[in-house]
PDB file of N, CA, C and O in Angstrom:
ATOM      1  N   UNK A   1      87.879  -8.529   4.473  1.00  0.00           N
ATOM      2  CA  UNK A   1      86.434  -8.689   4.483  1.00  0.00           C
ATOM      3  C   UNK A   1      85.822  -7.418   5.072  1.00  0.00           C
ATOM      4  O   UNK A   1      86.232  -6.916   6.118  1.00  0.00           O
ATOM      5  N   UNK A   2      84.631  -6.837   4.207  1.00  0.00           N
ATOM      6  CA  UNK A   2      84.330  -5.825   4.781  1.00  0.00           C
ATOM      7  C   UNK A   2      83.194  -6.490   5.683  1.00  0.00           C
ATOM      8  O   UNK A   2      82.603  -7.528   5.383  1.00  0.00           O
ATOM      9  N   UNK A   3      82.952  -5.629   6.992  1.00  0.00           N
ATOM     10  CA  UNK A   3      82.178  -5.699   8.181  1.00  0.00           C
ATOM     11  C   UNK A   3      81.099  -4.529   8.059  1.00  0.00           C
ATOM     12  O   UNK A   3      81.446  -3.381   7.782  1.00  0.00           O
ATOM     13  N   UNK A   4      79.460  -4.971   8.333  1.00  0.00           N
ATOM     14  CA  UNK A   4      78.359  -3.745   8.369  1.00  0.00           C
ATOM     15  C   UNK A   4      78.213  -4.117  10.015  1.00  0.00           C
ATOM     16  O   UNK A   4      78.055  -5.202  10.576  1.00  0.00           O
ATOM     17  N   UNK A   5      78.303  -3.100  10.403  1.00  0.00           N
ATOM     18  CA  UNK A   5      77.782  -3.495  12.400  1.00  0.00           C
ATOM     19  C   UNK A   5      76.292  -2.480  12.216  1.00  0.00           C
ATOM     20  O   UNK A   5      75.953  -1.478  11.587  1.00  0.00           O
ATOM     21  N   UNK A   6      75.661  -3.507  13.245  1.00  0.00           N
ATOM     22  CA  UNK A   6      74.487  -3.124  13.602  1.00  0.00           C
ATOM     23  C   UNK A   6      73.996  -3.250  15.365  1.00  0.00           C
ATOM     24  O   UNK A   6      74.530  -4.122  16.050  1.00  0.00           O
ATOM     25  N   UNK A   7      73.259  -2.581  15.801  1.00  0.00           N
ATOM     26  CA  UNK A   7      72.684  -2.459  16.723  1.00  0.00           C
ATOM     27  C   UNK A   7      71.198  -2.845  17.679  1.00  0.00           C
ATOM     28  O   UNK A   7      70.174  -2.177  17.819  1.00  0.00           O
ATOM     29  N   UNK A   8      71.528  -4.020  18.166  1.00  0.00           N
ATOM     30  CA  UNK A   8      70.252  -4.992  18.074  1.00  0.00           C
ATOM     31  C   UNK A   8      69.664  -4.553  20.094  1.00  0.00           C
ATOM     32  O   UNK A   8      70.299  -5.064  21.016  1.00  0.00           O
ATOM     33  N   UNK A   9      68.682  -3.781  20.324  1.00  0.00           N
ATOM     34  CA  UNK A   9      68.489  -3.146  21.184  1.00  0.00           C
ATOM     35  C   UNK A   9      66.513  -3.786  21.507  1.00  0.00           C
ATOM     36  O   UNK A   9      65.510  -3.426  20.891  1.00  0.00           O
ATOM     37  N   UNK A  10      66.642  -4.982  22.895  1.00  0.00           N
ATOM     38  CA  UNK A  10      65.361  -5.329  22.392  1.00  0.00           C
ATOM     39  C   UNK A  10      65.085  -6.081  20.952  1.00  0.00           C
ATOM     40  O   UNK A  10      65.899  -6.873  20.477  1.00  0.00           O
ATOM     41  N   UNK A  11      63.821  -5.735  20.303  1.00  0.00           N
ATOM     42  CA  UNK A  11      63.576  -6.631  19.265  1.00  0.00           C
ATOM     43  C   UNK A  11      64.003  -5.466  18.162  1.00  0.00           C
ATOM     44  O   UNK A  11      63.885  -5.836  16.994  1.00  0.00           O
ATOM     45  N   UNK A  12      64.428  -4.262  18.344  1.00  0.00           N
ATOM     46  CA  UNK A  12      64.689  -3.175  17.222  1.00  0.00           C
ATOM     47  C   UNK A  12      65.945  -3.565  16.676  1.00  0.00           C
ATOM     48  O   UNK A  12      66.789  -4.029  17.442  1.00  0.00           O
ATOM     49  N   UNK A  13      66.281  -3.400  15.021  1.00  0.00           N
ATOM     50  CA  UNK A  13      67.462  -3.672  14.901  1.00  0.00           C
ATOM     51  C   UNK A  13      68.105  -2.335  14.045  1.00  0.00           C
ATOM     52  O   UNK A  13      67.503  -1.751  13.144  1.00  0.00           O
ATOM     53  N   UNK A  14      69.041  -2.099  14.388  1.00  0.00           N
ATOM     54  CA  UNK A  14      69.452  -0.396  13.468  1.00  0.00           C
ATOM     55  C   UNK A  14      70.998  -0.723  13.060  1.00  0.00           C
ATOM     56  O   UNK A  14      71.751  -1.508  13.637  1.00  0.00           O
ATOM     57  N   UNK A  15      71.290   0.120  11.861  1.00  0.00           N
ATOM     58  CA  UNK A  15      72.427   0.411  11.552  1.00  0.00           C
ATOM     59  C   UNK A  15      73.284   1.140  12.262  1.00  0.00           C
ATOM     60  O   UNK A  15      73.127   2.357  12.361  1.00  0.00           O
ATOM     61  N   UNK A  16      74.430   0.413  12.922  1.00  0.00           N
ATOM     62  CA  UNK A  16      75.673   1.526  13.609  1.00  0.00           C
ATOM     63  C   UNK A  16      75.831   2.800  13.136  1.00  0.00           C
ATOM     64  O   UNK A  16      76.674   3.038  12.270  1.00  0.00           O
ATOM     65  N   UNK A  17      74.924   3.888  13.728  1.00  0.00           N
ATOM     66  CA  UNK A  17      75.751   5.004  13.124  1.00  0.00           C
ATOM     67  C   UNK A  17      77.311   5.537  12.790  1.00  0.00           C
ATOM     68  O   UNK A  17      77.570   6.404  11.956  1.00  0.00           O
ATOM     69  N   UNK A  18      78.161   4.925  13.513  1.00  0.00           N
ATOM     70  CA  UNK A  18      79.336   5.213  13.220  1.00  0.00           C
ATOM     71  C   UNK A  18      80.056   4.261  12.075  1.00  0.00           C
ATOM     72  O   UNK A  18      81.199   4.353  11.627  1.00  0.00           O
ATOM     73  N   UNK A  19      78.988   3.294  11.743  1.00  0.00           N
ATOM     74  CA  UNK A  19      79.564   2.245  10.471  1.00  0.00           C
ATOM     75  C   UNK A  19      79.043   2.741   8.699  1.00  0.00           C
ATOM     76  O   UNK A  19      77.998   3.057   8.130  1.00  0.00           O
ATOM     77  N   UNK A  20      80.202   2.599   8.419  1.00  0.00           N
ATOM     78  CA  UNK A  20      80.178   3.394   6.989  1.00  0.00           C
ATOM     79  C   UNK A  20      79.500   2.248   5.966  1.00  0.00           C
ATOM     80  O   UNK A  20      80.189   1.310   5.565  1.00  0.00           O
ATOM     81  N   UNK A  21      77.812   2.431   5.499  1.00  0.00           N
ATOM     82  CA  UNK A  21      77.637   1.582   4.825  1.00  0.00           C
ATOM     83  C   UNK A  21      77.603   2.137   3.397  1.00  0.00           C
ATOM     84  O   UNK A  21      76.746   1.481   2.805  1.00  0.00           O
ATOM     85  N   UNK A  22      78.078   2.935   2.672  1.00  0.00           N
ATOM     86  CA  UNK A  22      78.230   3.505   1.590  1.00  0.00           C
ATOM     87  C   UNK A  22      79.094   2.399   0.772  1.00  0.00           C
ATOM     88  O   UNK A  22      79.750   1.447   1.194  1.00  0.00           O
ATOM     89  N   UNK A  23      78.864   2.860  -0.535  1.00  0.00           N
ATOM     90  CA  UNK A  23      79.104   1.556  -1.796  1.00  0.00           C
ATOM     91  C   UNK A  23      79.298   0.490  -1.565  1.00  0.00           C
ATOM     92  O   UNK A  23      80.401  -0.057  -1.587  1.00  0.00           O
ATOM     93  N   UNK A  24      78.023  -0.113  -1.241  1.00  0.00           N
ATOM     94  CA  UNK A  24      78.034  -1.322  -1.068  1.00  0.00           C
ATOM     95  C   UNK A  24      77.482  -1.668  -2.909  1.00  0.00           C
ATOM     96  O   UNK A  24      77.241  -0.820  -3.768  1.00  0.00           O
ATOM     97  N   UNK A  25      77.406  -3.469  -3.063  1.00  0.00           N
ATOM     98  CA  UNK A  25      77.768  -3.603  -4.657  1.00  0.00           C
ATOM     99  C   UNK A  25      77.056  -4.927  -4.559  1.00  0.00           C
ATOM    100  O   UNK A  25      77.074  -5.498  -3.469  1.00  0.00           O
ATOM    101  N   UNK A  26      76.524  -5.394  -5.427  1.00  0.00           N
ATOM    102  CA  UNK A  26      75.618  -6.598  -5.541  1.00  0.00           C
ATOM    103  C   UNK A  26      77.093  -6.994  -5.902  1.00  0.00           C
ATOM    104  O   UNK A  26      78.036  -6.229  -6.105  1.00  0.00           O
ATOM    105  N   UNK A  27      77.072  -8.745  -5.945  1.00  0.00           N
ATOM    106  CA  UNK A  27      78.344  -9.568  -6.195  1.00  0.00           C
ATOM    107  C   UNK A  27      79.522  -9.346  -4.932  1.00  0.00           C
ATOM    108  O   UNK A  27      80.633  -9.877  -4.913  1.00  0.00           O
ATOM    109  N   UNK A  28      79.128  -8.695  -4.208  1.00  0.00           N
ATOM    110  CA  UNK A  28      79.743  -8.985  -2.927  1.00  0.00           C
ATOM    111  C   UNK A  28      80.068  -9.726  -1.727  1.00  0.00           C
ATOM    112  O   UNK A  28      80.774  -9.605  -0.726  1.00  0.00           O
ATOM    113  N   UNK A  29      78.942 -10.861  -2.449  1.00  0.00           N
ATOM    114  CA  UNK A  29      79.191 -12.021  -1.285  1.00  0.00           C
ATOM    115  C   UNK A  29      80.119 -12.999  -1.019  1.00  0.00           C
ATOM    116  O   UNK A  29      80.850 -13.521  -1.860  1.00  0.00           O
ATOM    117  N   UNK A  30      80.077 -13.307   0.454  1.00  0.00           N
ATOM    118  CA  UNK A  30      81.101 -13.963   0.656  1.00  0.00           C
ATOM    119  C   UNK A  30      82.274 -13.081   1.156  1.00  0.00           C
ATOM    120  O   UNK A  30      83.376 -13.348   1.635  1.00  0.00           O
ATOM    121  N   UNK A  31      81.578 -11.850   0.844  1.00  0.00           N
ATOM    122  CA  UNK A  31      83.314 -10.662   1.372  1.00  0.00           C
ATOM    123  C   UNK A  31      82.409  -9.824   2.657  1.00  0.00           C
ATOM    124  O   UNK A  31      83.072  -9.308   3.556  1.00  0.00           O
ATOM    125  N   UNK A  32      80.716  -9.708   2.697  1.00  0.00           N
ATOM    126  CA  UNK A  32      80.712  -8.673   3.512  1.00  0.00           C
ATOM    127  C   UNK A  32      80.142  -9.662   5.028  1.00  0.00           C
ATOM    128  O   UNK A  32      79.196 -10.447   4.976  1.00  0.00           O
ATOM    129  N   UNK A  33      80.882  -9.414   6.161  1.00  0.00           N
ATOM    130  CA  UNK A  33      80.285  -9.703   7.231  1.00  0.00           C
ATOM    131  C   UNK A  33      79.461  -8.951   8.265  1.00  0.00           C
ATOM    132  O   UNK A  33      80.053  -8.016   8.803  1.00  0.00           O
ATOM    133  N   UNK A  34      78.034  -9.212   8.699  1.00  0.00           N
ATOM    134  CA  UNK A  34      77.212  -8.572   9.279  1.00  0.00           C
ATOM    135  C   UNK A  34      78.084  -9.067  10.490  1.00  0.00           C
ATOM    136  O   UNK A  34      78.765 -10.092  10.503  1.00  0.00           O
ATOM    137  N   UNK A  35      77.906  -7.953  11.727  1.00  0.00           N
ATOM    138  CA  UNK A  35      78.392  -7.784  13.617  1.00  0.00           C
ATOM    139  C   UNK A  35      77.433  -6.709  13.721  1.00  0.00           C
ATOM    140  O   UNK A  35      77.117  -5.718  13.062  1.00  0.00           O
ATOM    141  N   UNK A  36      77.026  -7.377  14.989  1.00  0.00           N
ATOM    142  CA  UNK A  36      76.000  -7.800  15.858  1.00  0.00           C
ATOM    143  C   UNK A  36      76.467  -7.024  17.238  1.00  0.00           C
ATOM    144  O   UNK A  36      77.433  -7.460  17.865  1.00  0.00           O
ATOM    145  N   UNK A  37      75.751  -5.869  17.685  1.00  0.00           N
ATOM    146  CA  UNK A  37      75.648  -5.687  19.021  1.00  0.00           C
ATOM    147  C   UNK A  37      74.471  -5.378  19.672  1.00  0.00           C
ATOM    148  O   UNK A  37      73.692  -4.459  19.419  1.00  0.00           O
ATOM    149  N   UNK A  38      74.380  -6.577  20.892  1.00  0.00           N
ATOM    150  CA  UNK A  38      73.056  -6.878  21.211  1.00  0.00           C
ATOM    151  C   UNK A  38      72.971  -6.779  22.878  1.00  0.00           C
ATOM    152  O   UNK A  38      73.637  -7.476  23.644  1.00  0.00           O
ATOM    153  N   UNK A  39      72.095  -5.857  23.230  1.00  0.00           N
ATOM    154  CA  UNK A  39      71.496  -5.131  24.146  1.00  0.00           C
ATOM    155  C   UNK A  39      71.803  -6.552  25.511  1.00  0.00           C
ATOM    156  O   UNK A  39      72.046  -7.709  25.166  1.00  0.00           O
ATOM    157  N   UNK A  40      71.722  -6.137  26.930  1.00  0.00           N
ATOM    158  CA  UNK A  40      71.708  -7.036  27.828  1.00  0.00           C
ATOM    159  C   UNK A  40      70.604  -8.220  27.911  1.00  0.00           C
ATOM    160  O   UNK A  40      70.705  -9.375  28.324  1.00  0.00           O
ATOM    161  N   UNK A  41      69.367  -7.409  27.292  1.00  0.00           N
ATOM    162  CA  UNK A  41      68.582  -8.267  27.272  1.00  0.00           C
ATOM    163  C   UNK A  41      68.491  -9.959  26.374  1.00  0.00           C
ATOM    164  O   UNK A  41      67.723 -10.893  26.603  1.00  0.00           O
ATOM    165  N   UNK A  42      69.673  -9.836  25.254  1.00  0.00           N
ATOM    166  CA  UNK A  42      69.647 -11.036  24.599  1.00  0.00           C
ATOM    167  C   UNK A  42      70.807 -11.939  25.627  1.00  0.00           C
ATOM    168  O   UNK A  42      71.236 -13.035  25.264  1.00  0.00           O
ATOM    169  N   UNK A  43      71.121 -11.444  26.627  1.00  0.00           N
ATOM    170  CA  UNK A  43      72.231 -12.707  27.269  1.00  0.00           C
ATOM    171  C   UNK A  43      71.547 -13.467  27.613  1.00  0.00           C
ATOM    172  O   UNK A  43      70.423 -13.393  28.110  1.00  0.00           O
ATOM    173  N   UNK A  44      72.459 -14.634  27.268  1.00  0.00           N
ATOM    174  CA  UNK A  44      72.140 -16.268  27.547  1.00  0.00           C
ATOM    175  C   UNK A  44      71.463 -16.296  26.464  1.00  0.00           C
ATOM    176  O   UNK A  44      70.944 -17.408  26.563  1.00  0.00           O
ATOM    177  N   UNK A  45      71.026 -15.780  25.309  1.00  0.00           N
ATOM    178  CA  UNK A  45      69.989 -16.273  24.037  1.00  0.00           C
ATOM    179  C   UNK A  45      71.103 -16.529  23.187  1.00  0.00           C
ATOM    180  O   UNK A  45      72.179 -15.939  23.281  1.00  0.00           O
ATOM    181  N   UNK A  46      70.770 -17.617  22.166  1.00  0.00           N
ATOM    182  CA  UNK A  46      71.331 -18.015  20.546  1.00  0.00           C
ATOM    183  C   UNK A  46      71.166 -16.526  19.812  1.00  0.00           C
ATOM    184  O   UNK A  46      70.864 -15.333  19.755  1.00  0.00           O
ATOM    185  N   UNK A  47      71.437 -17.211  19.539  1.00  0.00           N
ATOM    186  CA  UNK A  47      71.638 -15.782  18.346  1.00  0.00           C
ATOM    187  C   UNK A  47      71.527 -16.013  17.037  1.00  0.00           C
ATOM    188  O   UNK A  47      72.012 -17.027  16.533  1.00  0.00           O
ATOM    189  N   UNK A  48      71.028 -15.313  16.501  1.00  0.00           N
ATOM    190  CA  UNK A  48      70.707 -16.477  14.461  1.00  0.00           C
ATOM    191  C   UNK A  48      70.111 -14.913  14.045  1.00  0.00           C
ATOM    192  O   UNK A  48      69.310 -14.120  14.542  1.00  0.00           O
ATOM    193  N   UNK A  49      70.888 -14.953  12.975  1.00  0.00           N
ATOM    194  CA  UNK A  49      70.217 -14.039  11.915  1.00  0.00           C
ATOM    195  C   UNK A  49      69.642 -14.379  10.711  1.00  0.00           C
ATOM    196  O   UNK A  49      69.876 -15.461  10.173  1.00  0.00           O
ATOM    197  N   UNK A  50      68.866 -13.498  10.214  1.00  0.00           N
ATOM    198  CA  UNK A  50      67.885 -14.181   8.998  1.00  0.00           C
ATOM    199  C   UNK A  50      68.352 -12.877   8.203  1.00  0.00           C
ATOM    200  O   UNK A  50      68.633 -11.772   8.667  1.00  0.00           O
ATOM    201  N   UNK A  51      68.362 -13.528   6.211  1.00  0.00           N
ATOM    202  CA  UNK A  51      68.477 -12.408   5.712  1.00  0.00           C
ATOM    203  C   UNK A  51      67.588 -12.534   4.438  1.00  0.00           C
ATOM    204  O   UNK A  51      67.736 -13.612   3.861  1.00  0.00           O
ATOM    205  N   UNK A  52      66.852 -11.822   3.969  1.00  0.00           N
ATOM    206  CA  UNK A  52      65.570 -11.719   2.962  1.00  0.00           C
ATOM    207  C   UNK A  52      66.493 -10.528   1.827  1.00  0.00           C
ATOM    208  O   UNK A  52      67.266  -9.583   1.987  1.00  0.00           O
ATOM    209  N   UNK A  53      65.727 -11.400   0.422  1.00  0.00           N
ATOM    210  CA  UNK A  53      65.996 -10.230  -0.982  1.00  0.00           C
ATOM    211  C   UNK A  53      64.670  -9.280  -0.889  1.00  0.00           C
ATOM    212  O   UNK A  53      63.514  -9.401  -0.485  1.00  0.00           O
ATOM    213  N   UNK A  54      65.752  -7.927  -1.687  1.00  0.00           N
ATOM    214  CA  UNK A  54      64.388  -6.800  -1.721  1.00  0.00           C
ATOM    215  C   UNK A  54      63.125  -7.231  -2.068  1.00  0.00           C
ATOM    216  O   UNK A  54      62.150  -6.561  -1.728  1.00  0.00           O
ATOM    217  N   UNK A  55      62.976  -8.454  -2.820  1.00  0.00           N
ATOM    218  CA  UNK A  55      61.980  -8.848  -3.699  1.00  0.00           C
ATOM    219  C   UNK A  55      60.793 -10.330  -2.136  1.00  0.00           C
ATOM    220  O   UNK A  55      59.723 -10.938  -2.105  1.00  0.00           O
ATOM    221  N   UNK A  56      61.910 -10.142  -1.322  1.00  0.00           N
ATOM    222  CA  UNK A  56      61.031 -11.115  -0.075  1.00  0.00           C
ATOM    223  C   UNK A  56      61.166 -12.309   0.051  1.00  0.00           C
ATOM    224  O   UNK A  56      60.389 -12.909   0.794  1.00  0.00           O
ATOM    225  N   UNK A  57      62.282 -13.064  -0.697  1.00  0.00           N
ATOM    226  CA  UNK A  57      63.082 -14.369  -0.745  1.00  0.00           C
ATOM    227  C   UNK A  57      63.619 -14.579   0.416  1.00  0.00           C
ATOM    228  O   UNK A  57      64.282 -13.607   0.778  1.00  0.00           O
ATOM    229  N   UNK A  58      63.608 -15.578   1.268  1.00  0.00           N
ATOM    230  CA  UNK A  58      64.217 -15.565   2.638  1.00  0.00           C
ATOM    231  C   UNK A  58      65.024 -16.893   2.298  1.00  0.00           C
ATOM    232  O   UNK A  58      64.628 -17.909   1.726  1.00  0.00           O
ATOM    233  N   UNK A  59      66.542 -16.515   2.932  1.00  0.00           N
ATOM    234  CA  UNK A  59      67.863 -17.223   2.715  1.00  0.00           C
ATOM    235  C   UNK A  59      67.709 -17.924   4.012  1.00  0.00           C
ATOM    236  O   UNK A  59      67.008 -17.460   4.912  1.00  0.00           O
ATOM    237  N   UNK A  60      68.484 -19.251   4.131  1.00  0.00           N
ATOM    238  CA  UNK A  60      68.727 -20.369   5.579  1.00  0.00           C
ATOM    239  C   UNK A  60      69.346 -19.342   6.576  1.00  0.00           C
ATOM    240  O   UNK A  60      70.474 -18.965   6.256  1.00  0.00           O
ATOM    241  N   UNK A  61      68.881 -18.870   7.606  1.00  0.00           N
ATOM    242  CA  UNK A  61      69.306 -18.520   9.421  1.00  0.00           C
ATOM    243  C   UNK A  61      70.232 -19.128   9.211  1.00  0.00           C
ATOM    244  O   UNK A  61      70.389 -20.215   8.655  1.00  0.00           O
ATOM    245  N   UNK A  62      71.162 -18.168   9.828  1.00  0.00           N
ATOM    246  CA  UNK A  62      72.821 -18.468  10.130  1.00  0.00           C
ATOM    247  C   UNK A  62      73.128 -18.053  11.796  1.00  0.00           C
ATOM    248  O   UNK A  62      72.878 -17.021  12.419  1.00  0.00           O
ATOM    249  N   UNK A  63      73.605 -18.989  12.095  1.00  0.00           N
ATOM    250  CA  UNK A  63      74.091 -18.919  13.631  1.00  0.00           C
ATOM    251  C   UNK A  63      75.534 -17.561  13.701  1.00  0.00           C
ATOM    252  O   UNK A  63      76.573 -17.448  13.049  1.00  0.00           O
ATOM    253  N   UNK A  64      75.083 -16.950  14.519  1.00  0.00           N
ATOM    254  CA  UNK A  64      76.203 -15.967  14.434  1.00  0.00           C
ATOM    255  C   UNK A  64      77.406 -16.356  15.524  1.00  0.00           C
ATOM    256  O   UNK A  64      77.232 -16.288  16.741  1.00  0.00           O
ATOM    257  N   UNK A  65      78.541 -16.737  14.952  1.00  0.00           N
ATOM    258  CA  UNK A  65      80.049 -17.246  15.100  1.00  0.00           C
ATOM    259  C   UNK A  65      80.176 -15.898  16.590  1.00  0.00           C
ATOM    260  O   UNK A  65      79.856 -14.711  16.643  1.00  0.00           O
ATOM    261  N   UNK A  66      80.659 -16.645  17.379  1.00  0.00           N
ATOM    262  CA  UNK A  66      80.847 -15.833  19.174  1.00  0.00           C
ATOM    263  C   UNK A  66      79.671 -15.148  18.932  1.00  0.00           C
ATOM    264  O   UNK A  66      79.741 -13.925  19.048  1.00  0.00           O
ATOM    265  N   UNK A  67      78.592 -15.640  18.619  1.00  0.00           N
ATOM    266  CA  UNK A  67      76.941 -14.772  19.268  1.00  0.00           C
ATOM    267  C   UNK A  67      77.052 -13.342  18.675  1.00  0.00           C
ATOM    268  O   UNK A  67      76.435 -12.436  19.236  1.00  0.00           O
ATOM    269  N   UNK A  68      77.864 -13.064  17.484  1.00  0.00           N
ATOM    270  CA  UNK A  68      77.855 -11.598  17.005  1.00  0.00           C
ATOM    271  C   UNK A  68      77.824 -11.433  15.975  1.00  0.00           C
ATOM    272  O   UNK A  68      77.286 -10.422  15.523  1.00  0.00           O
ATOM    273  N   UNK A  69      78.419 -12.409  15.154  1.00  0.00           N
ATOM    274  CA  UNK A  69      78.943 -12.111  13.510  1.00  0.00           C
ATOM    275  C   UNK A  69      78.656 -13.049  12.458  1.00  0.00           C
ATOM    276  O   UNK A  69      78.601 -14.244  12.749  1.00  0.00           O
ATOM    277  N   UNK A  70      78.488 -12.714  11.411  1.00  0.00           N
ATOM    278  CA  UNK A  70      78.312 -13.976  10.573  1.00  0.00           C
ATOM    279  C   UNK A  70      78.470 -13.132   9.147  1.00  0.00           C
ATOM    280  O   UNK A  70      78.386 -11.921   8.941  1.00  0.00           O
ATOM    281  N   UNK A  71      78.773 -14.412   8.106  1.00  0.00           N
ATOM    282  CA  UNK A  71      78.999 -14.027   6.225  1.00  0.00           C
ATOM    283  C   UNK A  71      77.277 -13.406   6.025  1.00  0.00           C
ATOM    284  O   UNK A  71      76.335 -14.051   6.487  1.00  0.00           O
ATOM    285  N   UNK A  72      77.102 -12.271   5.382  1.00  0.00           N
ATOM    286  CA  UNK A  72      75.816 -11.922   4.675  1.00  0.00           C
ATOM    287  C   UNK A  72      75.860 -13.003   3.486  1.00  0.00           C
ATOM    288  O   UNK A  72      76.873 -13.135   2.799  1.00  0.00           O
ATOM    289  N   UNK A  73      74.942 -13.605   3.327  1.00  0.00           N
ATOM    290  CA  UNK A  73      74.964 -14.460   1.895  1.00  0.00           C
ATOM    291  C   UNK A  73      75.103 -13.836   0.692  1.00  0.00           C
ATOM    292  O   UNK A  73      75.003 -12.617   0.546  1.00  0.00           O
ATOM    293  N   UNK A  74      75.329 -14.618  -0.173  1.00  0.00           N
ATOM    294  CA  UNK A  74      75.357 -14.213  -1.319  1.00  0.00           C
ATOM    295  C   UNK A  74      74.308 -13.429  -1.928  1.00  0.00           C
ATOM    296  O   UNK A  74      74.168 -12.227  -2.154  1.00  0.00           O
ATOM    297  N   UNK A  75      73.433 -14.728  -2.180  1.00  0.00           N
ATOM    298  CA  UNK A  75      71.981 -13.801  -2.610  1.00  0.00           C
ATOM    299  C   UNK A  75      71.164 -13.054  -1.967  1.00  0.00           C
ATOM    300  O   UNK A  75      70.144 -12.590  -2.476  1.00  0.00           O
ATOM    301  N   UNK A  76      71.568 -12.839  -0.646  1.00  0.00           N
ATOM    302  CA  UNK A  76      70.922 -11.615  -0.382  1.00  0.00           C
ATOM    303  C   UNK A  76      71.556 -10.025  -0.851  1.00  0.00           C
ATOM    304  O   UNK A  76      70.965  -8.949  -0.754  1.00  0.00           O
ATOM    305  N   UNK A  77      72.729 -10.241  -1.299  1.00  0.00           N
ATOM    306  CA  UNK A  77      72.952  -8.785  -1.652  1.00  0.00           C
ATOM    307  C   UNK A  77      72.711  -8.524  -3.362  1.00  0.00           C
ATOM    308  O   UNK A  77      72.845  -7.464  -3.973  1.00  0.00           O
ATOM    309  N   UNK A  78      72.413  -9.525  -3.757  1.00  0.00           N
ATOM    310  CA  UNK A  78      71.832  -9.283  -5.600  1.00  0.00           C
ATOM    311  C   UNK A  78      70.626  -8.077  -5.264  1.00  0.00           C
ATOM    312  O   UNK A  78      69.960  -7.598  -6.181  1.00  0.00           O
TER     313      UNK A  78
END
């Protein structure tokens, strides 16, 4: 399974610079997992990510598995 890590600092959220997000591929779901690293300030908070299509379709909040990680859906990567 490929992994995109990101950097959740405060309410800003950024791409890991050291994470290689190059060829990524619509029909990839189910293989790519978003991880989550999140600043001191989210301890003790849930954690839930939301994921929207380019077009502004918003997919069901997913609880992120140990407060970090979770499956990107399907249709969000069409």
């Amino acid at each position: 399974m490929r992994k995109l890590s990101f950097i959740v600092n405060g309410q800003v959220i950024e791409k890991d610079p050291k994470c290689d997000f190059s060829n990524l591929f619509p029909g990839a779901g189910g293989l790519i997992e978003a991880e989550f690293s999140f600043s001191t300030d989210w301890d003790g908070c849930s954690k839930v990510a939301a994921f929207f299509s380019p077009l502004g379709k918003e997919y069901p909040p997913r609880v992120l598995a140990d407060g970090k990680t979770c499956v990107i859906p399907f249709p969000a990567l069409e």
